[in-house]
N, C-alpha and C positions, 0 to 999 in steps of 0.2 A: 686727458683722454678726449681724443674727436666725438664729434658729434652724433657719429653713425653708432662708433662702438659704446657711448653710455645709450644709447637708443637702446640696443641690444641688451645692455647687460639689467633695461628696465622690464625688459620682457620676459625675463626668468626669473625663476625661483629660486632664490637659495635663504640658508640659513641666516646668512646676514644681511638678508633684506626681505623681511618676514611681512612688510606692505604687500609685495609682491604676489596676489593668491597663484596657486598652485594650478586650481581647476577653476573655471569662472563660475565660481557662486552666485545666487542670485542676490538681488540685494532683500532689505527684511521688506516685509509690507508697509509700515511707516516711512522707508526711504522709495518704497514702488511709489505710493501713493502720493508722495511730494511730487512726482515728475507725471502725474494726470493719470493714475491706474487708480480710480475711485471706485468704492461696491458697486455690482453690477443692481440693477434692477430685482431680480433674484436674490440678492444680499450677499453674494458669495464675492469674493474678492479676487480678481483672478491675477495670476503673478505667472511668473517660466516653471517655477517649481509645480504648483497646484495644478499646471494647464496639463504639462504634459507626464502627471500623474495619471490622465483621463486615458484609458487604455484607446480610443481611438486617434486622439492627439498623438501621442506617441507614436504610434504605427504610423499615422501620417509621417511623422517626421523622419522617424527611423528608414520608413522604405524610400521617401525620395534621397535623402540624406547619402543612404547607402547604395541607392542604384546610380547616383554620381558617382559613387567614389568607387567602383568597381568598373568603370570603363577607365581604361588607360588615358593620360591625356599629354603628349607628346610632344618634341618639335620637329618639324623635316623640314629638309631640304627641299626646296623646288627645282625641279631641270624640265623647260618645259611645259609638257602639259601634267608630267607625272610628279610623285612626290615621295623622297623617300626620307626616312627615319636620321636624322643626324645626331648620333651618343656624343659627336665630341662638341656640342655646343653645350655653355657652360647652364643653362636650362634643361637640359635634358635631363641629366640625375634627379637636382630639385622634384623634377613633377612626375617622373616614372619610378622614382628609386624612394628616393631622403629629404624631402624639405630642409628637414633640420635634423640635430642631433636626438632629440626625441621622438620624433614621429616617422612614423611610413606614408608614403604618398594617401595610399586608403583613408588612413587616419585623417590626416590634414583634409582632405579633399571633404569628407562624409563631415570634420567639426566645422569647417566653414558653411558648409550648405546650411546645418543646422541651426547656424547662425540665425543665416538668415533668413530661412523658413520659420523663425518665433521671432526675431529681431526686426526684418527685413534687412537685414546689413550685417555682411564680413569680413572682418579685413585682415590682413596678412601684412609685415611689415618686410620688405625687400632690402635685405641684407646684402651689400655689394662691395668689390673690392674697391682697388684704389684703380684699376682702369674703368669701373663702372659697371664691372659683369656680374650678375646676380649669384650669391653662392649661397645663402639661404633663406627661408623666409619662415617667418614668425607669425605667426598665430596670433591676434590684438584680442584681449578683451572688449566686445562690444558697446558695452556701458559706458568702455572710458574715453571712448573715440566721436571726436565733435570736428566732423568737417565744417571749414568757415572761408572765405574767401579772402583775400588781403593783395593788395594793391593790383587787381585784377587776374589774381592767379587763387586755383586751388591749394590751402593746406588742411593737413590735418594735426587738431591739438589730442593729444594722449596722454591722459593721465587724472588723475579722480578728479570727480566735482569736490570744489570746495577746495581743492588744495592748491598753494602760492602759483603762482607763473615758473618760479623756479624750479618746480617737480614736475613740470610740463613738460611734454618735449614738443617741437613744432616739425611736423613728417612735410615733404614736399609733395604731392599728388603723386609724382611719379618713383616714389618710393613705397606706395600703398598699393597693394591688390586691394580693390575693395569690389566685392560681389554683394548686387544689389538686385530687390526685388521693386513689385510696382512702387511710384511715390511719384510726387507732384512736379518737382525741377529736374527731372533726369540724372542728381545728384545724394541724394539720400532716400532710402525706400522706406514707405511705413512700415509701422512698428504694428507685425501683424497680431498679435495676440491681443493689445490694446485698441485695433481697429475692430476686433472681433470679442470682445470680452463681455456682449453681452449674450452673444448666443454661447460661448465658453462657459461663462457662467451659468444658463442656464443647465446646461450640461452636467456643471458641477454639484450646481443644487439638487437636482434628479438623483445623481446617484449619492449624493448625501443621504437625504431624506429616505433613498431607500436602504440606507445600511443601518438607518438608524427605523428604519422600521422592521429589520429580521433580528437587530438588537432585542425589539420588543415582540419579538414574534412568538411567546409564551400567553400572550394575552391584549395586543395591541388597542391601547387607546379605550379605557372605561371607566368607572364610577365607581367606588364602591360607600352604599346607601347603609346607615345604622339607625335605629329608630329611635336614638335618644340623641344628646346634646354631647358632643364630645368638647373636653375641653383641648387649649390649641397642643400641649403637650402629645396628648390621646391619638390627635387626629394627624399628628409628625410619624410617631410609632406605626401606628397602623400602616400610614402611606410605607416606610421606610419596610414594616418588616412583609405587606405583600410584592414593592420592587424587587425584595429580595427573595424571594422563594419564586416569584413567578415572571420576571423580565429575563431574557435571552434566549439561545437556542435550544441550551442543555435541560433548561426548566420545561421546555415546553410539554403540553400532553401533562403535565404531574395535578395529581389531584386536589383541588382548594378546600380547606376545609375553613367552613365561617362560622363565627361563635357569634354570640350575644343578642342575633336575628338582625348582622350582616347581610344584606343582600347586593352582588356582583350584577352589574348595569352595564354591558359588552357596547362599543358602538360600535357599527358595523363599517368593517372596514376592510379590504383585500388591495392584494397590487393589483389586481384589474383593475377595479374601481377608482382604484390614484394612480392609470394610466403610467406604472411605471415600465412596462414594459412596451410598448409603445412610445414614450417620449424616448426611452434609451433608442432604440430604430431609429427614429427622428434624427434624435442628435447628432447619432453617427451619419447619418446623412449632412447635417450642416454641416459637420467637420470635413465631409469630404468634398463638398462645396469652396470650403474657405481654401483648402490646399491643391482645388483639382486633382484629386484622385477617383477612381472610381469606386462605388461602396462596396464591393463584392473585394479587393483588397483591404478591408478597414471591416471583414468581417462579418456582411451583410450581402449573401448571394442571391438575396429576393430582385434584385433591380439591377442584374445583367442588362443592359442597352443594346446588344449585340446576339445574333445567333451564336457563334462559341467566343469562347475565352481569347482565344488565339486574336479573333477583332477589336474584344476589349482592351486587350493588352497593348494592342495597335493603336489605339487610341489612344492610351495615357502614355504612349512615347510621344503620340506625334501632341497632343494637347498639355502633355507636363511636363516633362522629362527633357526634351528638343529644348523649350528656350530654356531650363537651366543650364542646360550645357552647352547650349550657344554663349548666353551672358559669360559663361566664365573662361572659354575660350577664347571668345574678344577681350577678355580684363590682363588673360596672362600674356594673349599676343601684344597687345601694347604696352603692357608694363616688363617683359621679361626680355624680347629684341630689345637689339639698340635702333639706331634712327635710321642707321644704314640699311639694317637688313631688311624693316618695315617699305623704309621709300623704294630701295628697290626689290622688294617683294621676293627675293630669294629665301625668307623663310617661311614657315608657316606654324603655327600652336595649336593644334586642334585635339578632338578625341577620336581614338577607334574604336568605332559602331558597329565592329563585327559581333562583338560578346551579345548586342542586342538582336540582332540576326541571328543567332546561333542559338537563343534561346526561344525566339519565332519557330 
């Protein structure tokens, strides 16, 4: 079997090759934590799973994710100064239609972004015939993708840490879509959830701390005082049988009754007072900080920047939205022409930006 085609048949699923995951899982937190995701300062551990559990995480991710993958992304022909739509170049289906045999262009377009909006890095594996024309692409797991440089040229290795050379494969750069966010050698972008995981974490901590405070919202955080010597048996019971009559929502309000000149020692304590609602505001702010979004999409319409909506929305195209879809239209124009059509500029890969007009 050539090269390209075990490439391919490593990037699917099947039955008889059950290494292969399905959906890219995360890895556990003992294997996050071997490659530098150590507790935040907050104590919380932050991973892809935990992060975008965080309801404004997710929105983050979901709306840029999704508002890529809902404009068209094309290739035309050039005549001129004009440019018109060409179906029969063999890119064309790929990015408007089919990628691949399981996905819709939406699809592919919205899991790559996602990638790389928690990853900083996406890659797609460019599936080509035998004259070199693109006829599908594949979806790479992020985690198992380690671009390296070798005798002056970009490759990229695919395939887990820790396993032989021989269950590697070695991709040639120009067989890789890879869509990238900011990072330091214009070749692999930070790993954004890790670059951010301590204001993440704080995040995470806040709304911990407050779920486990309307757990106890029967009687939050108190004492209870008895005026003799209990032994340590006495003093288990007691604790065990008022968590249970009076910790959670449904206990709440129910009346205590104390025997044997028990006296109940309340501290005082509210979400006011533990700033939980407030730091949740906050957070949502950093989150939208880290993604450039604007907070009033992530659920926070106190901090419009703009007289209406319509300016706002202007804004997170031309501040968010613009270089995603620039970056990925420069990755499919060079990686999905051949040399010809690049050098002499007869084609072009871009998106159409009416759907964002239309919705102005």
């Amino acid at each position: 079997m050539g090269k390209r085609n075990r490439s391919r048949e490593r990037h699917r699923r099947n039955d008889e090759n059950p290494n292969v995951p399905l959906s890219l899982d995360d890895p556990d937190d003992d294997t996050f934590a071997a490659f530098g995701a150590e507790r935040t300062a907050s104590g919380s551990r932050v991973n892809r799973k935990r992060s975008l559990g965080y309801p404004a995480i997710w929105r983050a991710v979901s709306l840029i994710s999704g508002d890529v993958a809902k404009l068209p992304l094309a290739v035309y022909r050039k005549t001129g100064r004009n440019r018109n739509l060409d179906s029969s170049h063999p890119a064309y289906r790929l990015l408007m239609r089919k990628p691949n045999e399981a996905m819709t262009a939406f699809a592919f377009k919205q899991t790559i972004m996602a990638h790389v909006l928690t990853e900083g890095n996406g890659y797609a594996y460019v599936q080509r015939d035998g004259a070199g024309r693109p006829i599908e692409l594949l979806l790479l797991n992020p985690d198992k993708v380690s671009p390296i440089r070798m005798g002056g040229s970009l490759w990229y290795l695919y395939g887990g840490r820790g396993e032989s050379p021989a269950n590697v494969d070695k991709l040639p750069s120009g067989d890789v879509l890879h869509i990238r966010g900011l990072g330091f050698d214009g070749v692999v972008g930070y790993p954004v959830l890790q670059y951010a995981r301590e204001s993440i974490g704080a995040a995470l901590a806040a709304r911990d701390y407050g779920s486990r405070y309307f757990q106890n919202d029967a009687r939050p955080g108190g004492a209870l005082k008895h005026p003799g010597k209990l032994t340590p048996t006495a003093r288990q019971n007691m604790r065990e049988s008022w968590e249970r009559l009076h910790t959670g929502l449904r206990n709440r309000h129910k009346v205590a009754i104390l025997e044997e000149g028990v006296d109940y020692i309340p501290f005082e304590s509210n979400a006011r007072n533990a700033q939980l609602l407030e730091n949740r505001e906050f957070d949502s702010r950093e989150i939208a900080n880290i993604f450039g979004v604007p907070t009033h999409k992530l659920g926070d319409p106190s901090k419009v920047a703009y007289n209406s909506l319509e300016q706002e929305n202007q804004s997170y195209y031309d501040d968010t939205l613009s270089r995603w879809l620039r970056g990925m239209a420069e990755e499919c124009h060079d990686k999905l022409l051949s040399e010809e059509e690049k050098n002499t500029e007869s084609h072009l890969i871009d998106f159409d930006y009416q759907e964002i007009q239309r919705a102005d």
